[in-house]
C-alpha positions as CSV (number, residue, x, y, z in Angstrom):
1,X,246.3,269.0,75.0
2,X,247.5,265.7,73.8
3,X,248.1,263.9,77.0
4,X,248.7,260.2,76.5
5,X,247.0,258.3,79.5
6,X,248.3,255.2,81.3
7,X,246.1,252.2,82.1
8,X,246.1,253.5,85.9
9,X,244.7,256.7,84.8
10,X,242.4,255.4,82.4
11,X,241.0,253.2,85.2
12,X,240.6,256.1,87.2
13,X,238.8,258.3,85.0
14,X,237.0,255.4,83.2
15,X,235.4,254.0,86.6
16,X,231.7,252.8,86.5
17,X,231.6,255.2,83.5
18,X,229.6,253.8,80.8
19,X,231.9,254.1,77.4
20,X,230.5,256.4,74.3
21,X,228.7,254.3,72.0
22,X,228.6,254.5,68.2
23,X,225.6,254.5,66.5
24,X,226.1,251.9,64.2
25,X,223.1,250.5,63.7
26,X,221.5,253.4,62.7
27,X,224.2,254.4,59.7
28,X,223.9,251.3,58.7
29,X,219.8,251.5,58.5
30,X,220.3,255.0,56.5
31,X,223.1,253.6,54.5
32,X,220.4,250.7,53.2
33,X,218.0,253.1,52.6
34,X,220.2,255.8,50.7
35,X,221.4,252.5,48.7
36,X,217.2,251.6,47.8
37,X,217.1,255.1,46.2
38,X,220.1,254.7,44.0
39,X,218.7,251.0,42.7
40,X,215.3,252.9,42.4
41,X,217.2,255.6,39.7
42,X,218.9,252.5,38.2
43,X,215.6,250.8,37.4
44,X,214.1,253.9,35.8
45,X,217.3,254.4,33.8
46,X,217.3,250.9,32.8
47,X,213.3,251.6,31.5
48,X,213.8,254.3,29.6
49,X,216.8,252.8,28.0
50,X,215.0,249.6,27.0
51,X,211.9,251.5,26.2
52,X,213.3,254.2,24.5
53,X,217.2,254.1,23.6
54,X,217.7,250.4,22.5
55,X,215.4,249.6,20.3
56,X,216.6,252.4,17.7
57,X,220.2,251.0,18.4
58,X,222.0,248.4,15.5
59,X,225.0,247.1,15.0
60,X,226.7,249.1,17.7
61,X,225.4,252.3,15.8
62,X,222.0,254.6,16.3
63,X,219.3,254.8,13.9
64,X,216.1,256.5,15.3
65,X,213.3,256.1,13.6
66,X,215.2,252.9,11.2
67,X,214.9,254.0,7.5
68,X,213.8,257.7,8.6
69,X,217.2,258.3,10.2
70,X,218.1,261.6,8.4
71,X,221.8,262.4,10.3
72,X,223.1,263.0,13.8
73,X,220.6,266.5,14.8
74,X,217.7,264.1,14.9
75,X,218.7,261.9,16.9
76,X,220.6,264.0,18.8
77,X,217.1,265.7,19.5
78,X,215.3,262.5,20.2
79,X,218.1,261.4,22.8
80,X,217.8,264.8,24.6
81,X,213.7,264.2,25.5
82,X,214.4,260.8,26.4
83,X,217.1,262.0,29.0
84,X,214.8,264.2,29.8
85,X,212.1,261.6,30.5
86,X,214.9,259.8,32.7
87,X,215.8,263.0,34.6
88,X,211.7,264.1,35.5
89,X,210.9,260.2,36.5
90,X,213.8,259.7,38.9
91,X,213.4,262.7,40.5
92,X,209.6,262.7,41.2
93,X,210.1,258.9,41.6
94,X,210.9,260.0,45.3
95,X,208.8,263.2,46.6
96,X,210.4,266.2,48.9
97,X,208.0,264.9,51.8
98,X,209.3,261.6,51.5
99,X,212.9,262.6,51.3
100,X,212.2,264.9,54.4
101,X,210.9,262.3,56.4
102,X,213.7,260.0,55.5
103,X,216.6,262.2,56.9
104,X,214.3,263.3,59.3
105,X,214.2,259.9,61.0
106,X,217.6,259.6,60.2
107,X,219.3,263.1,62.3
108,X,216.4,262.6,64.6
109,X,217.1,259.1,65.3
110,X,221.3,260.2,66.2
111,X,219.7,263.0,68.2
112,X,218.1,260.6,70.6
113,X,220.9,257.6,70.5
114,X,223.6,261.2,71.8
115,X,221.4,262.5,74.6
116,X,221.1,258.5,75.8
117,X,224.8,258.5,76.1
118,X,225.4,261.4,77.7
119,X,222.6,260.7,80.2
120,X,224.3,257.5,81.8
121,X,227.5,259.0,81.7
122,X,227.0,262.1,83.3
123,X,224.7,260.1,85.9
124,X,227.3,259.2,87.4
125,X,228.2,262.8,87.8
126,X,224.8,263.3,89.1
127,X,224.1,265.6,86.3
128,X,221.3,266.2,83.8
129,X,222.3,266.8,80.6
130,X,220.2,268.9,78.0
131,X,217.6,266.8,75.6
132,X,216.3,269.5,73.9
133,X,216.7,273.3,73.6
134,X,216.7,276.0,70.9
135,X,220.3,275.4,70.4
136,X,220.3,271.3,69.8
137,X,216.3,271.9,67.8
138,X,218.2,274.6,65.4
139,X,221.1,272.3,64.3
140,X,218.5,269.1,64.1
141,X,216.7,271.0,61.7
142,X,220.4,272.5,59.7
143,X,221.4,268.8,59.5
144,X,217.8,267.3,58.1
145,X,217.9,270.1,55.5
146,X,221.8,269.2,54.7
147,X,221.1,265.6,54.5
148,X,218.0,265.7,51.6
149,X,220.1,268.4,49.8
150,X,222.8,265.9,49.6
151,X,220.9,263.4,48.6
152,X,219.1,265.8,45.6
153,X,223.3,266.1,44.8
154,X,223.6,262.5,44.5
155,X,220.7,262.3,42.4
156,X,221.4,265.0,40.3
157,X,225.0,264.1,39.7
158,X,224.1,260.4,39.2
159,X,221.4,261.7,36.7
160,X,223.7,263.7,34.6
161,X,226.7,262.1,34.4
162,X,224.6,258.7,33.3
163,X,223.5,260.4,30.5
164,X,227.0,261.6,29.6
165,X,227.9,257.9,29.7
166,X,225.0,256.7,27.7
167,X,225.9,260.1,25.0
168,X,229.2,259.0,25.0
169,X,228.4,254.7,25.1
170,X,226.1,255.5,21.5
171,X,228.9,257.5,19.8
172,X,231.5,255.1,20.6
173,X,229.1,252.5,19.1
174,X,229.8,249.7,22.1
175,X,225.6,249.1,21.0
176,X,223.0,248.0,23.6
177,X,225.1,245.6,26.0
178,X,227.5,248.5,26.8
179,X,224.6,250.8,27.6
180,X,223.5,248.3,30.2
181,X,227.4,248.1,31.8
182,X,227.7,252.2,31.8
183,X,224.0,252.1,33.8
184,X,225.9,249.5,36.2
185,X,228.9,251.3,36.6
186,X,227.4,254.6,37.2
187,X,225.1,253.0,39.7
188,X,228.0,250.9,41.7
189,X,229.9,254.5,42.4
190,X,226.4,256.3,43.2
191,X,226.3,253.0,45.9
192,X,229.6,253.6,47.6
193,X,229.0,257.4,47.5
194,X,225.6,256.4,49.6
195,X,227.8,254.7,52.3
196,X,230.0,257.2,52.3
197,X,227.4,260.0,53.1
198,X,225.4,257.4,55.8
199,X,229.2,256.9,57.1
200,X,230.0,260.8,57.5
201,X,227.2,262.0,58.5
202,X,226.6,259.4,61.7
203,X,229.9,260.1,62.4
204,X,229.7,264.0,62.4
205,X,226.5,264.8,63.6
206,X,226.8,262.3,67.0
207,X,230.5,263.7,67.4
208,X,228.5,267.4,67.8
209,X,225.8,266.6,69.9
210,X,227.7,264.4,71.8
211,X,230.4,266.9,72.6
212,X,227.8,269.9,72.9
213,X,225.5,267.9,75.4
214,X,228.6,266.6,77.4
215,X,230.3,270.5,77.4
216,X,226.7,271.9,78.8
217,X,227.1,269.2,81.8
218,X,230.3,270.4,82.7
219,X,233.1,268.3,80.6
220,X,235.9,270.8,79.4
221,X,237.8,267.3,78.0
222,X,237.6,264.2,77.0
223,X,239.3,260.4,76.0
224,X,239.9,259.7,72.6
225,X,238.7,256.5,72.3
226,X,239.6,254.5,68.7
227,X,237.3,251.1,67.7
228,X,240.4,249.4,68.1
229,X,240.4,247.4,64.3
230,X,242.3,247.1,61.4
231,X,240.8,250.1,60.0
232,X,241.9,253.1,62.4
233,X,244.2,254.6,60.7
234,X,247.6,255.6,62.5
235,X,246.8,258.9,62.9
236,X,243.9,258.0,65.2
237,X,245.7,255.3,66.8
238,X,248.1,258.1,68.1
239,X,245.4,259.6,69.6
240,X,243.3,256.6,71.0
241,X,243.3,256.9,74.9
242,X,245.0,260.5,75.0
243,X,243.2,263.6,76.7
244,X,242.1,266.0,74.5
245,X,240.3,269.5,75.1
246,X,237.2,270.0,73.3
247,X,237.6,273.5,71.9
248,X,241.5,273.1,71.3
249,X,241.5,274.0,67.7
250,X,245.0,272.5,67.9
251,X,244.0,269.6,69.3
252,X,242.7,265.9,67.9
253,X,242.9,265.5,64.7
254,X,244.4,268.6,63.2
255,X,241.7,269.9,65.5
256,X,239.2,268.0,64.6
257,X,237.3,265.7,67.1
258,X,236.4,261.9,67.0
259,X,233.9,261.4,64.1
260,X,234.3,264.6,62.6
261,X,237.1,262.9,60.0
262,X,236.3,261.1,57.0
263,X,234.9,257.6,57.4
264,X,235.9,258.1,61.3
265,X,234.3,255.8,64.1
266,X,235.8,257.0,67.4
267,X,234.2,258.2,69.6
268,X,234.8,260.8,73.1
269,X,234.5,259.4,76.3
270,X,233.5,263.3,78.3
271,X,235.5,263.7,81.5
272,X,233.4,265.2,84.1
């Protein structure tokens, strides 16, 4: 179904129903705190560079150990323990626990801002929806798991591809200056990565509890409702205000629901 709606109908259907909200405070909290990790890693590469990497650096060219330098395996050798330095401080410069906790508050946080919006909507329905059950506790805990695994992959992947930038920054001889822009570049991309994880992962996990606790109260469809800026692409501008079934695999976008897309911020609006 891809009914288009009229104003009449969307009066109709929209009466004393309060609209979906999206939880944008809360991406934007997680956003800021996936952000403070990747500064954290930048600081401790920045350390070990200074500390370690610079000093035996002249001229643009490396020469560990100054008058010792004996060719390219030593210092190839020394540069591996100091990555290696880098790679055990960053990653136990954050512990599991705290990482748990982190996207724990985070998916838990979503989980409470969906069942509030269903509440008031279905209320009007005079209907209940579901706060908890084995269900919505199984795929809280499948998206807190996925969310500090994909934060150990931005780590990881910020870690090693750094120090392929620093490897190939010291062979290129662009000396202790350029070390210090590869360390900002690297960390810049790691930033917008961050957002667009905090971004994606609002967006997709309040799209499925929103739509599983509104489908549980009765809702077979719902309103496609765009944010209405510059940014909604024309795809989803199509689709703002049209009728879509929930389980069309046809349906939305390329069956996809509101916030399952890519940096997507719309939002259903569950007819009862």
């Amino acid at each position: 179904m891809n009914k288009k709606l009229n104003d009449k109908e969307i009066k109709k259907i929209t009466r004393n129903v309060p609209p979906t909200r999206y939880p944008l405070k809360i991406e934007q909290w997680y956003e800021r705190q996936l952000k403070k990790l990747v500064k954290s890693w930048q600081t401790i590469a920045q350390s070990i560079v200074d500390v370690y990497i610079s000093k035996n650096i002249k001229g643009g060219n490396v020469f560990l150990k100054d008058d010792n330098f004996t060719g390219y395996p030593s210092w190839i050798e020394s540069l591996s323990l100091y990555f290696a330095i880098m790679k055990s401080t960053i990653e136990h410069s954050q512990s599991d626990v705290y990482l748990d906790n982190l996207t724990k508050q985070f998916v838990k946080s979503v989980d409470s801002f969906s069942f509030n919006n269903v509440k008031v909507q279905a209320k009007i329905a005079g209907i209940d929806p579901i706060k908890s059950n084995k269900e919505t506790a199984a795929y809280v805990k499948t998206r807190i798991q996925e969310n500090t695994s994909l934060i150990k992959s931005m780590r990881n992947d910020y870690i090693d591809k750094l120090q392929n930038d620093i490897y190939e920054s010291i062979t290129s001889g662009d000396g202790v200056t350029g070390l210090t822009k590869n360390i900002v570049k690297r960390t810049n991309m790691s930033l917008k990565h961050a957002s667009l994880i905090a971004n994606d992962q609002t967006g997709s996990i309040i799209s499925d509890l929103d739509s599983y606790r509104a489908k549980t109260a009765g809702a077979k469809s719902y309103i496609w409702q765009s944010v209405e800026d510059q940014r909604v692409r024309p795809k989803h501008q199509e689709l703002n205000q049209t009728e879509q079934q929930y389980d069309d695999p046809n349906g939305g976008d390329n069956g996809q629901r509101p916030g399952q897309p890519i940096r997507c911020r719309c939002v259903a609006l569950p007819i009862f």
